[in-house]
DRENKEKOL-759750 format. One line per field, with one value per residue: residue number from 1; residue in one letter; chain; x, y, z of N, C-alpha, C, O, CB in turn. Coordinates in pm, whole numbers, always signed. Glycine has a CB too. Example, Ala and Ser with C-alpha at 12.3 -4.5 7.8 and 13.67 -1.06 7.14 Angstrom:
seq <- c(1	2)
type <- c(a	s)
mol <- c(A	A)
nX <- c(+1319	+1285)
nY <- c(-569	-225)
nZ <- c(+780	+708)
caX <- c(+1230	+1367)
caY <- c(-450	-106)
caZ <- c(+780	+714)
cX <- c(+1320	+1290)
cY <- c(-330	+3)
cZ <- c(+780	+787)
oX <- c(+1424	+1341)
oY <- c(-332	+114)
oZ <- c(+846	+804)
cbX <- c(+1131	+1408)
cbY <- c(-447	-60)
cbZ <- c(+905	+572)
# end
This chain:
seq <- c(1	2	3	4	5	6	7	8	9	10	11	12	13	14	15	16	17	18	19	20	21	22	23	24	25	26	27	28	29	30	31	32	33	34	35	36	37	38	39	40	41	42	43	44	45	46	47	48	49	50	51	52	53	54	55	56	57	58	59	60	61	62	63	64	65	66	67	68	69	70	71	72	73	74	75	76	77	78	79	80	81	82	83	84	85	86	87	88	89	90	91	92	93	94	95	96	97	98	99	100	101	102	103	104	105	106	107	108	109	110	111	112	113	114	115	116	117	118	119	120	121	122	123	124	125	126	127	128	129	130	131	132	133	134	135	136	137	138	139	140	141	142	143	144	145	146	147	148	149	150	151	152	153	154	155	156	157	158	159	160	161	162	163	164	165	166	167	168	169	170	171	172	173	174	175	176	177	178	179	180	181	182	183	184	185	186	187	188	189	190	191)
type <- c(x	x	x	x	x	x	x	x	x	x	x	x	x	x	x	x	x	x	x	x	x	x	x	x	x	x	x	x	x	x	x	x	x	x	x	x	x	x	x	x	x	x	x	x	x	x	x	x	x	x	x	x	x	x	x	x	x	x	x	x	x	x	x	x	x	x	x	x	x	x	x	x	x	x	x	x	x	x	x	x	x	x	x	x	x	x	x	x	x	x	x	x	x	x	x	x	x	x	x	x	x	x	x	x	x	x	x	x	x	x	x	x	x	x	x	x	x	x	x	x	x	x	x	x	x	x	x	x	x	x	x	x	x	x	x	x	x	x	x	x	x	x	x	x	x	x	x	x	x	x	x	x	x	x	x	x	x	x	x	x	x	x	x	x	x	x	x	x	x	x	x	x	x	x	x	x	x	x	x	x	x	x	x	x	x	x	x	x	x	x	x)
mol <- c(A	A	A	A	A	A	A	A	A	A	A	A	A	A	A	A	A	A	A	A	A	A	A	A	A	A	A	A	A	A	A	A	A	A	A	A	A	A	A	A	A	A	A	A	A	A	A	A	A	A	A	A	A	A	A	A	A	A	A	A	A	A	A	A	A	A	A	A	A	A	A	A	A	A	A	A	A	A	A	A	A	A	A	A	A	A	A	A	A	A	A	A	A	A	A	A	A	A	A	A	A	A	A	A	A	A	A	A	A	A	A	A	A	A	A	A	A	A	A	A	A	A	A	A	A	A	A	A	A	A	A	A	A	A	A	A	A	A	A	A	A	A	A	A	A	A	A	A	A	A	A	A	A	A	A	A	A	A	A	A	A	A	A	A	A	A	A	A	A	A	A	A	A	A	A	A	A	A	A	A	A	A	A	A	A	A	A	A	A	A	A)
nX <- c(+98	+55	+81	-106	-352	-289	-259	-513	-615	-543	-672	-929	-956	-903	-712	-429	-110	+139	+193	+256	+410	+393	+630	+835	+1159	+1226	+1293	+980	+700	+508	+245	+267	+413	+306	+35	+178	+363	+167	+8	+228	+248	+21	-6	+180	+89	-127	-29	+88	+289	+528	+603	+884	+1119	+1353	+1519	+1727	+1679	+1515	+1170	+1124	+1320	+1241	+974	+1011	+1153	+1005	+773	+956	+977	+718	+730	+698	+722	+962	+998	+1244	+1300	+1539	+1759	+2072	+2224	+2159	+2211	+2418	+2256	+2077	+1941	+1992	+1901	+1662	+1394	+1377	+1544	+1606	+1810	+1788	+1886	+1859	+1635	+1373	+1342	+1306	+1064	+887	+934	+823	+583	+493	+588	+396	+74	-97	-136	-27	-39	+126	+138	+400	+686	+812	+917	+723	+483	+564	+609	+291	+140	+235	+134	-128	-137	-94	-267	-525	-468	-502	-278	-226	-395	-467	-538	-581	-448	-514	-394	-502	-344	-387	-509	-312	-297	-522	-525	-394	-560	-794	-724	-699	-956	-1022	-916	-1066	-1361	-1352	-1315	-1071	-976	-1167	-1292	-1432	-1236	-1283	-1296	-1027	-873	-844	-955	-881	-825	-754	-555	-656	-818	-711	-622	-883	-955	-761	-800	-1032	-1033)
nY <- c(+11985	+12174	+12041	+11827	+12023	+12116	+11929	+11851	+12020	+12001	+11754	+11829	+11999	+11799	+11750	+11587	+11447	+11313	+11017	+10776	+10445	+10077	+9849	+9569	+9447	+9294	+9044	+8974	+8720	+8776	+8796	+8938	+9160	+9301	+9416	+9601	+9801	+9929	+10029	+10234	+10353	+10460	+10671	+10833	+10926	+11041	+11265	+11225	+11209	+10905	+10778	+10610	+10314	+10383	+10171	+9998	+9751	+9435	+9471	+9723	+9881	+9838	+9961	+10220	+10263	+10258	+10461	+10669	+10642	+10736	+10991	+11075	+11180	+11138	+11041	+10993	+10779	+10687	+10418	+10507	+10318	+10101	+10305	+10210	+10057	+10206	+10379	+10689	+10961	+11092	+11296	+11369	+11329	+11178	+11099	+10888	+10804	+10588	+10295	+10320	+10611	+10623	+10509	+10662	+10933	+10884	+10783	+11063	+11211	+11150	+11182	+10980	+10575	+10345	+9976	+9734	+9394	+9248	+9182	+9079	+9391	+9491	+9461	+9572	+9801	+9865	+9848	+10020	+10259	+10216	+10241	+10545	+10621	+10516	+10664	+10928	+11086	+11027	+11126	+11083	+10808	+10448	+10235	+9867	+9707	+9419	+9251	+8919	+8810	+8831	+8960	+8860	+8705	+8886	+9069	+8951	+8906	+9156	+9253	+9035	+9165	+9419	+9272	+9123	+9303	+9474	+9672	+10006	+10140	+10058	+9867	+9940	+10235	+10299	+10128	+10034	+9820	+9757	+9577	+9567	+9807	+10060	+10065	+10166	+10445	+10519	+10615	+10741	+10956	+11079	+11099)
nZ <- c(-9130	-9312	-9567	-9581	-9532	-9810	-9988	-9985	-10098	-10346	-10460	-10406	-10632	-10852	-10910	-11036	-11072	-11014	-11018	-10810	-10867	-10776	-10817	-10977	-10989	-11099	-11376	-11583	-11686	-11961	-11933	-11682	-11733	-11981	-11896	-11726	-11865	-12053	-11857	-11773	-12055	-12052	-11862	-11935	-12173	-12103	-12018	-11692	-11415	-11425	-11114	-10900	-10799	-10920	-11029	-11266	-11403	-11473	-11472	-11363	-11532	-11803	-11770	-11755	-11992	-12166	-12077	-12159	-12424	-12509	-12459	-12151	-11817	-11566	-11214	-10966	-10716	-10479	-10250	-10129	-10118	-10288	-10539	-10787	-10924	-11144	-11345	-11543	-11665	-11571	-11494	-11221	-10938	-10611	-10392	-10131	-9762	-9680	-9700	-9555	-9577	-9832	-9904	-9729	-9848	-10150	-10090	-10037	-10261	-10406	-10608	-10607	-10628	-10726	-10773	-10854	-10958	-10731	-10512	-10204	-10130	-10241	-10143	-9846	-9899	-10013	-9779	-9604	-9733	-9745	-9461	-9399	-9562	-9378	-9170	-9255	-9377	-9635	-9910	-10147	-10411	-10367	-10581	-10687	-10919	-11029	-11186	-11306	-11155	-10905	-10677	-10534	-10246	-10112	-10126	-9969	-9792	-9614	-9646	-9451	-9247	-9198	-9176	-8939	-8753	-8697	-8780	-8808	-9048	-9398	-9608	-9873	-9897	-9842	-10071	-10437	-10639	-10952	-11309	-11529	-11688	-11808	-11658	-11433	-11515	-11575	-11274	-11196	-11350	-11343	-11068)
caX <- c(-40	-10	+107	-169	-398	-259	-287	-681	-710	-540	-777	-1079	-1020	-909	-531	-341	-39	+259	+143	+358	+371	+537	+648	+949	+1269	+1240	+1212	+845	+638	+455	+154	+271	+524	+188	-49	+283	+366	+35	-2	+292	+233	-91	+33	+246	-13	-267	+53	+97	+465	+568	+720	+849	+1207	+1442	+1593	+1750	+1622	+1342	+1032	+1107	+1376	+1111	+854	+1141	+1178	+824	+765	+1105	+964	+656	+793	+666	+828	+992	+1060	+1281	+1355	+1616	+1801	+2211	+2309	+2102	+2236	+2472	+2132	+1997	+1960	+2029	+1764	+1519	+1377	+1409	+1572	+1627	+1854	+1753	+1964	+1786	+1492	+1246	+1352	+1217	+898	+824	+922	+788	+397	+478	+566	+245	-87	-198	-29	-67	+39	+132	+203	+577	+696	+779	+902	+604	+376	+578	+525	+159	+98	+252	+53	-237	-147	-64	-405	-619	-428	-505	-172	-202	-516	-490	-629	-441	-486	-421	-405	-515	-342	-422	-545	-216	-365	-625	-479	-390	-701	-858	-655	-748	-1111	-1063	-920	-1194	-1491	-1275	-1279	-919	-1023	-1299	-1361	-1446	-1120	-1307	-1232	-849	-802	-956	-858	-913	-826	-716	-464	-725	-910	-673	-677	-1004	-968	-682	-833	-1181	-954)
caY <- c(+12026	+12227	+11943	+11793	+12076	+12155	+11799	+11799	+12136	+11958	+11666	+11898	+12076	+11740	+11763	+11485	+11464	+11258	+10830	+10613	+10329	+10031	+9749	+9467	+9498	+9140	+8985	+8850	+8661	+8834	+8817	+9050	+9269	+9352	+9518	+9698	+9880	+9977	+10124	+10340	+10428	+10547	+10750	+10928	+10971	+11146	+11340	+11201	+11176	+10826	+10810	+10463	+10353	+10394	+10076	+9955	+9639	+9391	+9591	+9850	+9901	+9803	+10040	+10367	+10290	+10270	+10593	+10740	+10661	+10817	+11114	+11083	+11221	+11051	+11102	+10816	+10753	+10539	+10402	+10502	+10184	+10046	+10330	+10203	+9973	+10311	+10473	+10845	+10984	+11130	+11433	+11440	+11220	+11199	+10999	+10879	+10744	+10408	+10200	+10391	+10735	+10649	+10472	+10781	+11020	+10737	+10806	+11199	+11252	+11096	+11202	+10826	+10545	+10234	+9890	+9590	+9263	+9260	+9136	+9156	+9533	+9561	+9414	+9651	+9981	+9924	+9829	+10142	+10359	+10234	+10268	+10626	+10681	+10511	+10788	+11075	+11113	+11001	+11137	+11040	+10680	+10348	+10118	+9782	+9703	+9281	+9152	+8770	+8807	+8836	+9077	+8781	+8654	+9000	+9169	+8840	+8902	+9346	+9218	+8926	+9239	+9463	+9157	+9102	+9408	+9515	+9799	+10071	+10136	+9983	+9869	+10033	+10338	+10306	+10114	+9985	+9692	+9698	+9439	+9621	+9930	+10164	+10075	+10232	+10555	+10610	+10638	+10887	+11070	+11103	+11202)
caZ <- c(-9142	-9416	-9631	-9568	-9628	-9965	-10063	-9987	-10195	-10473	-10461	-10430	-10797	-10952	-10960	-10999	-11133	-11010	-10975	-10763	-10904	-10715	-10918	-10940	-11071	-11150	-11534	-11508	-11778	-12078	-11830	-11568	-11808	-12091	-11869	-11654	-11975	-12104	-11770	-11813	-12190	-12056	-11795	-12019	-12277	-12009	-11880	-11581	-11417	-11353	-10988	-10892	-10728	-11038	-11039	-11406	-11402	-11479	-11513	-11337	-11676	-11900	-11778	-11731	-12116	-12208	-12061	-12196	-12587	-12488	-12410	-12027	-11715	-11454	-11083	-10933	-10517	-10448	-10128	-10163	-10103	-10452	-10712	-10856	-11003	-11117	-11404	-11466	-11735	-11475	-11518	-11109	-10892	-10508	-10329	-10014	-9706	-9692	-9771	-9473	-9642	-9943	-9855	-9691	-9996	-10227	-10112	-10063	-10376	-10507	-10517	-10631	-10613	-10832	-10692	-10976	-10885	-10702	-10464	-10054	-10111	-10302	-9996	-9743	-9965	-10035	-9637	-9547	-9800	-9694	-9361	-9428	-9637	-9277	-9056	-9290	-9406	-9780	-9938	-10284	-10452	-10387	-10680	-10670	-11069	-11002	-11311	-11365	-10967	-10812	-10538	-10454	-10129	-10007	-10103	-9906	-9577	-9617	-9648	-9315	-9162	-9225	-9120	-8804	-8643	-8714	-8828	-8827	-9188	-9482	-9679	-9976	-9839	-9829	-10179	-10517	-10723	-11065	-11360	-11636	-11706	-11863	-11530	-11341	-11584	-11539	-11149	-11148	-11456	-11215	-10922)
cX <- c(-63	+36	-27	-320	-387	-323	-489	-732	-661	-632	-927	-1074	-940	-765	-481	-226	+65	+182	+234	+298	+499	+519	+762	+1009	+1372	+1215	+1142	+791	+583	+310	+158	+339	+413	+123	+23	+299	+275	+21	+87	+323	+115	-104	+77	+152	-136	-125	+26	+227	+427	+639	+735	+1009	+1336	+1549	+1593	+1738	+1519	+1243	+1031	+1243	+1289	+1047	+954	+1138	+1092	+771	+838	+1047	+843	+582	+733	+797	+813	+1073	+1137	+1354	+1423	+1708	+1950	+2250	+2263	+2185	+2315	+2381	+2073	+2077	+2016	+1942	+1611	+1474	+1348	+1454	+1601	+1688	+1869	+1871	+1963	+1622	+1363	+1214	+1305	+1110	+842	+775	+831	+621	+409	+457	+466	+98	-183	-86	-113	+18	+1	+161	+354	+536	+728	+819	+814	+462	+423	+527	+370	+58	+125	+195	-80	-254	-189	-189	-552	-581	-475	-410	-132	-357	-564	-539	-522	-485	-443	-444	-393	-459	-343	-443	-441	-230	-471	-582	-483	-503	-815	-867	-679	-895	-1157	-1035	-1043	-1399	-1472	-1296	-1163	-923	-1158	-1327	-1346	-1282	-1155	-1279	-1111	-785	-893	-893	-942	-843	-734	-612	-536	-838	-887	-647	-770	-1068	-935	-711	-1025	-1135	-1034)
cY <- c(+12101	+12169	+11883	+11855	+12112	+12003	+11778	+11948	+12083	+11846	+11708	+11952	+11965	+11711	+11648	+11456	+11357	+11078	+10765	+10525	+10220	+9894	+9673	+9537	+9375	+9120	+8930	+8820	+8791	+8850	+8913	+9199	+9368	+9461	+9625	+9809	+9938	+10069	+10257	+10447	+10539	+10688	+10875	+11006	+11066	+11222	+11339	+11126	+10985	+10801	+10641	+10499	+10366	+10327	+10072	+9844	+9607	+9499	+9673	+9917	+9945	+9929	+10183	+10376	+10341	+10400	+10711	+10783	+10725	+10944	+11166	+11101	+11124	+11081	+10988	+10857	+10665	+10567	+10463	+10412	+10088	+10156	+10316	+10077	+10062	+10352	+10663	+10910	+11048	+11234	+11456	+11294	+11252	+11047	+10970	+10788	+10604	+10403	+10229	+10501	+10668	+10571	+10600	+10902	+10966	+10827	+10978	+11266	+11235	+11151	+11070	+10767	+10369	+10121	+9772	+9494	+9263	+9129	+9131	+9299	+9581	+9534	+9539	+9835	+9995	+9886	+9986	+10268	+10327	+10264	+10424	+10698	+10659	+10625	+10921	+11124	+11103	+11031	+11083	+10881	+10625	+10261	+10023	+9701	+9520	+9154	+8984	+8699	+8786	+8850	+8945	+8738	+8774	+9075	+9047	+8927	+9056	+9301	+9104	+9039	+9332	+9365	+9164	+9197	+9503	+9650	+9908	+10163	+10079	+10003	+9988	+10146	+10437	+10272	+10057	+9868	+9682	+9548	+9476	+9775	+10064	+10167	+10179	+10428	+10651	+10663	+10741	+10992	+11150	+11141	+11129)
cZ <- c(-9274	-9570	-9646	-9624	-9799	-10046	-10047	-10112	-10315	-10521	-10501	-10575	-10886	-11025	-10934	-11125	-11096	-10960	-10939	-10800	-10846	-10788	-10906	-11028	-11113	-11286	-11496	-11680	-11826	-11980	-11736	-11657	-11899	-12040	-11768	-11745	-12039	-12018	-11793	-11890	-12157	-11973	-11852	-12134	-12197	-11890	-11733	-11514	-11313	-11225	-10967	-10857	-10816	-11069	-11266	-11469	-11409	-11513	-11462	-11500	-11782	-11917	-11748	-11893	-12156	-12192	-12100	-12392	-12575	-12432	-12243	-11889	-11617	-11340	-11032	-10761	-10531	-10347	-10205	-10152	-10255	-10583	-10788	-10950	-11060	-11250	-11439	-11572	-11735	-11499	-11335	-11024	-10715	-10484	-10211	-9892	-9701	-9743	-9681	-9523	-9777	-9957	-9862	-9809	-10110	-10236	-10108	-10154	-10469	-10459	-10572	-10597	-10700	-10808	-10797	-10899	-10849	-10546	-10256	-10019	-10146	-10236	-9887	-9812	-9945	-9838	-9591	-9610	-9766	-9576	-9323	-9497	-9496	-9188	-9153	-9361	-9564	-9818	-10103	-10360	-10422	-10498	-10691	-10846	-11054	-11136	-11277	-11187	-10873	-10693	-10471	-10351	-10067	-10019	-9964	-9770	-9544	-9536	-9480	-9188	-9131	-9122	-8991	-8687	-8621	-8732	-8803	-8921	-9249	-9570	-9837	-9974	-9872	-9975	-10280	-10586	-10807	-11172	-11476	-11653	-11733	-11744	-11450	-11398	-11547	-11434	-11146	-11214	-11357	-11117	-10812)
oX <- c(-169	+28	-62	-392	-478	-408	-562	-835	-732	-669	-1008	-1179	-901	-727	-483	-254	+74	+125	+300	+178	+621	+410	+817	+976	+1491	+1114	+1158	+833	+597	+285	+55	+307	+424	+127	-41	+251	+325	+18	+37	+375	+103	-178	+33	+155	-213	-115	-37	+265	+360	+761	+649	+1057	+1438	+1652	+1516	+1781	+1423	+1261	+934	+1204	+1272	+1048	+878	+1121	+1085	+723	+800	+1062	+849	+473	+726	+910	+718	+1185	+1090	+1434	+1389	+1749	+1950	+2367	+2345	+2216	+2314	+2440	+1955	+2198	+2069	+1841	+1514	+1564	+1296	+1408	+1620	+1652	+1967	+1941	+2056	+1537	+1255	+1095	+1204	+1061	+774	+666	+755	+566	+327	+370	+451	+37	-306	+18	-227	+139	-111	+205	+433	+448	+644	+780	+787	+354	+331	+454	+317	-60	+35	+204	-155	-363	-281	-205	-649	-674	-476	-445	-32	-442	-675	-645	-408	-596	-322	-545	-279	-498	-259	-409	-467	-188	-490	-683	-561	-543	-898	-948	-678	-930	-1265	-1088	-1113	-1492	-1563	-1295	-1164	-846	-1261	-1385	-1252	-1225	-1084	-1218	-1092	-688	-1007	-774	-1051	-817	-640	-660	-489	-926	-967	-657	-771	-1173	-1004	-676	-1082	-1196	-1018)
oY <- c(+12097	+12239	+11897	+11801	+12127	+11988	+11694	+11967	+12112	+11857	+11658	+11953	+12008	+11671	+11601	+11446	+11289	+11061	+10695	+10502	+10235	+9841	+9704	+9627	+9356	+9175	+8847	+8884	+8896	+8970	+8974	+9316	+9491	+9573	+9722	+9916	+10029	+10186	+10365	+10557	+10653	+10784	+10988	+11125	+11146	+11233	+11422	+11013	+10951	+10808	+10558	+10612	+10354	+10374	+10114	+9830	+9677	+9600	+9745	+10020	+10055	+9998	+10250	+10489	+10461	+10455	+10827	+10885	+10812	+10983	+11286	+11055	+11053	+11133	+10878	+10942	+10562	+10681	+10470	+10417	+10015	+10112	+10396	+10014	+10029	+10360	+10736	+10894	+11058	+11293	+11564	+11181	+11372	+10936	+11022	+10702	+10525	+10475	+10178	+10530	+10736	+10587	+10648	+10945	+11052	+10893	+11033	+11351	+11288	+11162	+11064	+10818	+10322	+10139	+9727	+9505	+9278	+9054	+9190	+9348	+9697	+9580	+9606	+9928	+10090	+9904	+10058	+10375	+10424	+10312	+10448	+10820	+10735	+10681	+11026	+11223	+11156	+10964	+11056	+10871	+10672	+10212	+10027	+9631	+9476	+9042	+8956	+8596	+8730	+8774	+8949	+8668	+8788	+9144	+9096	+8980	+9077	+9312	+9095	+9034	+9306	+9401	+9206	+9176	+9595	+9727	+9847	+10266	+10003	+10110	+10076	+10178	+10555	+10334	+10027	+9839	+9628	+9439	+9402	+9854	+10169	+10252	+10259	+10520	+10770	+10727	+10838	+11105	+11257	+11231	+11161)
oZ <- c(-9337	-9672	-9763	-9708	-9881	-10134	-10100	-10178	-10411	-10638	-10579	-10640	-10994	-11134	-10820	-11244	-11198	-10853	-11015	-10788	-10851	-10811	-10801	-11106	-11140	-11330	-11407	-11777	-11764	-11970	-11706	-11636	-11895	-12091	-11727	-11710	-12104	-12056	-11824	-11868	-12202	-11998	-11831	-12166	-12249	-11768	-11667	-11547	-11215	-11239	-10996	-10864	-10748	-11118	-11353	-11584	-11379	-11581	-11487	-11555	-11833	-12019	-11678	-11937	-12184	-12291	-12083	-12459	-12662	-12391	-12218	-11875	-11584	-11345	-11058	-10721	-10589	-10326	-10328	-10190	-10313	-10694	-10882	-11038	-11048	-11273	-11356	-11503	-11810	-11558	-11308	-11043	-10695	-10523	-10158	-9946	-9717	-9797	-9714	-9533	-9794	-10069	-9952	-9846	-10152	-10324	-10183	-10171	-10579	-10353	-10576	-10556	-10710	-10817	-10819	-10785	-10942	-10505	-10188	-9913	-10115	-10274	-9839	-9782	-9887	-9808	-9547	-9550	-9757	-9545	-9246	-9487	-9492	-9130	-9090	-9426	-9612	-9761	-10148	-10297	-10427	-10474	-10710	-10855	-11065	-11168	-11192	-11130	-10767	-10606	-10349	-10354	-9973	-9926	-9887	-9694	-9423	-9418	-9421	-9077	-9033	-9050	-8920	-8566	-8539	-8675	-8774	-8887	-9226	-9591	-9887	-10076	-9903	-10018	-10245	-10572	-10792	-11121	-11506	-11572	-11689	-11736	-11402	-11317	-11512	-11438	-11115	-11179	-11337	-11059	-10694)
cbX <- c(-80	+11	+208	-130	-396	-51	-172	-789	-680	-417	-777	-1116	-953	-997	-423	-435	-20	+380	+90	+388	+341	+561	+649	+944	+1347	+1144	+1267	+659	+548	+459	+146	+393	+662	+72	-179	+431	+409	-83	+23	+334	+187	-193	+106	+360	-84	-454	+49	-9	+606	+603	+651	+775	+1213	+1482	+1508	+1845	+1640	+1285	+898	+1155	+1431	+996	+712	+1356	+1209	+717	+763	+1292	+959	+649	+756	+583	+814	+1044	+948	+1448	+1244	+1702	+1782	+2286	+2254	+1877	+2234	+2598	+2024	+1995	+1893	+2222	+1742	+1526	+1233	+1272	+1693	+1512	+1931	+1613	+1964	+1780	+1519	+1265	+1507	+1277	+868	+924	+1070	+810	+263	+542	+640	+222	-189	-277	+46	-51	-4	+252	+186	+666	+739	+849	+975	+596	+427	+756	+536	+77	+195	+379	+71	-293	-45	+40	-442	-622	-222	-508	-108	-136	-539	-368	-703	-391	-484	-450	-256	-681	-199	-252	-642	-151	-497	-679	-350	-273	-816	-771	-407	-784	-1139	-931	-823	-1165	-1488	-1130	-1274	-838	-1026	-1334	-1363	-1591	-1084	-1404	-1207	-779	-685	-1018	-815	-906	-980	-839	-369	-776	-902	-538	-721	-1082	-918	-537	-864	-1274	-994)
cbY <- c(+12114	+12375	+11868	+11772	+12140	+12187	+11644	+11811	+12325	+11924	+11619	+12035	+12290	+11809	+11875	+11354	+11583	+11360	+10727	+10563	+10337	+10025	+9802	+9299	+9615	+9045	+8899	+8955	+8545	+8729	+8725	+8987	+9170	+9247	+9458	+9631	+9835	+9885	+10062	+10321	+10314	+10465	+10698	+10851	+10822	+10988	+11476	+11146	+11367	+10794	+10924	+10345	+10270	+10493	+9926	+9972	+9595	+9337	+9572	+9881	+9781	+9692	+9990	+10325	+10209	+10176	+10599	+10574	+10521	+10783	+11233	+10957	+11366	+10952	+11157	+10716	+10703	+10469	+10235	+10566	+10089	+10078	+10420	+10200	+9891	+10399	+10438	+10914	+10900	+11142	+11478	+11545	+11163	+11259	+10982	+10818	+10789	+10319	+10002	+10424	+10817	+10645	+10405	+10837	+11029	+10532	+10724	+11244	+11228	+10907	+11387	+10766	+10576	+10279	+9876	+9584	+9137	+9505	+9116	+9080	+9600	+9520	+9211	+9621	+10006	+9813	+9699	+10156	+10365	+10159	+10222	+10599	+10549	+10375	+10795	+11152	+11043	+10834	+11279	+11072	+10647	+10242	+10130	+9684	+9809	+9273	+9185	+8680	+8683	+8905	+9274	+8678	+8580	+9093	+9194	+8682	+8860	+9453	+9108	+8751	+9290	+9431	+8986	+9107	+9347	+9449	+9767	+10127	+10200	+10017	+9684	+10041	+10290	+10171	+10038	+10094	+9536	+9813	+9369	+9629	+9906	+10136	+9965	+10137	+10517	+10572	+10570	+10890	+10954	+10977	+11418)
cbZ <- c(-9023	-9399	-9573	-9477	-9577	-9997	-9965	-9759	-10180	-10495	-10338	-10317	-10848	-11019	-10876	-10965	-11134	-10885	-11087	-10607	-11067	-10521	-11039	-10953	-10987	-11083	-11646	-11356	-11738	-12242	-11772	-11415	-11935	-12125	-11812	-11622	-12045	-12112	-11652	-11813	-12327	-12018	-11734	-12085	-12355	-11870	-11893	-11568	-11270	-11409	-10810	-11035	-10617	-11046	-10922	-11434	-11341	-11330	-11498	-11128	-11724	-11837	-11652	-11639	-12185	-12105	-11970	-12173	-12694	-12494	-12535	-12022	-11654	-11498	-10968	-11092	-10378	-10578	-10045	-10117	-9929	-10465	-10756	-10801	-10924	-10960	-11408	-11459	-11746	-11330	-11652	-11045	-10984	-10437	-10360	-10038	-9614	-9503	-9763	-9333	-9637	-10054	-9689	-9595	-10068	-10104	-9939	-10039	-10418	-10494	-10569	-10799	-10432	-10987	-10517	-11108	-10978	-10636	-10558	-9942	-10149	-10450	-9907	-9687	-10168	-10219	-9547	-9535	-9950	-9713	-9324	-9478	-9823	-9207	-9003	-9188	-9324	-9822	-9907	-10330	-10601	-10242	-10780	-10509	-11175	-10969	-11397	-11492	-10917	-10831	-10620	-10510	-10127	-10016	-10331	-9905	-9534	-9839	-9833	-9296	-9179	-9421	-9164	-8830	-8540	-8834	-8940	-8728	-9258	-9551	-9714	-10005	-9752	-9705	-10153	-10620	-10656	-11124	-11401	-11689	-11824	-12026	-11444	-11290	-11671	-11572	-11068	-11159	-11682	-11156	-10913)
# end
C-alpha cells in the first residue's frame, strides 16, 4: 500500500525517472534497430535511466551501448539462469531467481514502461504490465512505440477486447501507441 501510494505522489508532481523498456535480444533489420536506438539516445539525453533485462545481445546490446556513449544510466533485471548472456557495466543490477521474479521487479522498478517490437517475452511482459496498470498496481504510462506497425495485430485484439466486453475500461486508459521515438518522449516528459 504504501508502494503504491508513493508511486501516485510521484506521478502527481511529474516524476519520472526510471523507463522500462522491453525489447529483443535478437539482431533485427535497420527498420526495427533505428528507431530502438534513438529511443535510448533520447532517454539518456532527457536523463532518464534505461531499465530493460540486460541481456548482451541483439538490441538489447545495441541499445546498452547507445546509452553507455551517451553517458545514460542503466538498471538491468535478469533471470540467474541467463547471466552468463549479461553484461556487467550497470550502474545497478539485480539478479533475479527466474523469469516471474523479474517481470515483477521489471515493471516495479519503472515508473513507465516502453514496449518495441520483440518478441513472445516481449508479448508476456507487456500483458502483464498492463495487467498490473488495470488492477491499480502499475500507475505509470505503457507505451507501445508502433514502429513500421508491428503492434497492429495486438493493439487489434486489446481493442476486440475492449468492444467485447472483456473488460470495463477503455484500453486507452491502460496504454498509448505512438509511431515515432520523440513520440514516446513527449509522453514520459508530460508525465
Amino acid at each position: 500500500m504504501i508502494k503504491v501510494r508513493l508511486m501516485f505522489l510521484c506521478r502527481i508532481i511529474n516524476f519520472m525517472h526510471n523507463v522500462g523498456v522491453f525489447l529483443s535480444a535478437q539482431e533485427l533489420p535497420e527498420t526495427y534497430t533505428q528507431p530502438a536506438l534513438e529511443l535510448v539516445e533520447l532517454l539518456a539525453q532527457n536523463n532518464l535511466t534505461f531499465v530493460y533485462g540486460g541481456c548482451d545481445k541483439g538490441l538489447m546490446k545495441l541499445a546498452a551501448d547507445v546509452t553507455r556513449e551517451h553517458k545514460g544510466k542503466i538498471i538491468a533485471i535478469c533471470a540467474e539462469q541467463f547471466k552468463s548472456h549479461f553484461r556487467s557495466d550497470f550502474d545497478e543490477q539485480f539478479i533475479c531467481p527466474d523469469i516471474l521474479t523479474c517481470k515483477k521487479l521489471l515493471i516495479n522498478k519503472s515508473d513507465a514502461i516502453v514496449v518495441l517490437p520483440g518478441g513472445t517475452g516481449t508479448i508476456d511482459e507487456v500483458s502483464d504490465a498492463i495487467e498490473h496498470k488495470k488492477l491499480g498496481l502499475f500507475l505509470g504510462p505503457i507505451i507501445f512505440l508502433n514502429t513500421n506497425n508491428f503492434w497492429d495485430g495486438l493493439i487489434s485484439q486489446y481493442h476486440k477486447i475492449e468492444t467485447e466486453k472483456f473488460i470495463n475500461r477503455p484500453m486507452s486508459e491502460l496504454f498509448s501507441v505512438v509511431n515515432t521515438p520523440q513520440e514516446v518522449i513527449e509522453i514520459l516528459l508530460k508525465g
